[in-house]
C-alpha positions, 0 to 999 in steps of 0.5 A, a space after each residue: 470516303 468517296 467524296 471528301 468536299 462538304 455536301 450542301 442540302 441541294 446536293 444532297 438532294 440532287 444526289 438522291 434525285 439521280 437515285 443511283 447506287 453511288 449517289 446513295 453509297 455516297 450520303 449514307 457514308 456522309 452520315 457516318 461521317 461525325 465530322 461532316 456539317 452537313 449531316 443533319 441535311 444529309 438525314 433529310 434527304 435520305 428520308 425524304 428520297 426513300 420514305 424511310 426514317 431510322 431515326 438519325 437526328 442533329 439533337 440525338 445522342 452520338 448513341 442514338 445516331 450510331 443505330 439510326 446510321 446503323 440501320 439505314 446501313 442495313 437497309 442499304 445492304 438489303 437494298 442497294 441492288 435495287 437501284 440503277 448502277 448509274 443514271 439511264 441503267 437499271 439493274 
């Protein structure tokens, strides 16, 4: 895992404001994470950052959130060189 502490839902979000591979590559390993509170925040931002939604819920069943994880995995792989490397960097 890239970060080991707990992400609160202001990091998340300021993870996903600086909008940077890393930050990304970091919440969507957050939510495949079954053992990380904070998953359900984590979710949330990642919606609310992209505009995307694959279904991840605190309330689905572990199948139910292993496709919505899967999905927002594959989005990822097809997207990811659309972000900046890092903040101020574009490409």
């Amino acid at each position: 895992m890239l970060f080991t502490f707990d992400y609160t839902l202001q990091a998340a979000r300021v993870l996903a404001y600086v909008g940077t591979r890393d930050c990304f590559d970091a919440l969507i390993e957050g939510l495949d994470d079954p053992k990380n509170p904070s998953v359900g925040e984590i979710a949330v931002v990642l919606r609310e950052s992209t505009g995307r939604d694959f279904g991840y819920r605190v309330t689905n069943s572990n199948s139910a959130n292993y496709e919505a994880v899967r999905a927002w995995k594959q989005w990822w792989r097809e997207n990811r060189s659309t972000f900046p490397e890092s903040p101020g960097r574009t490409g």
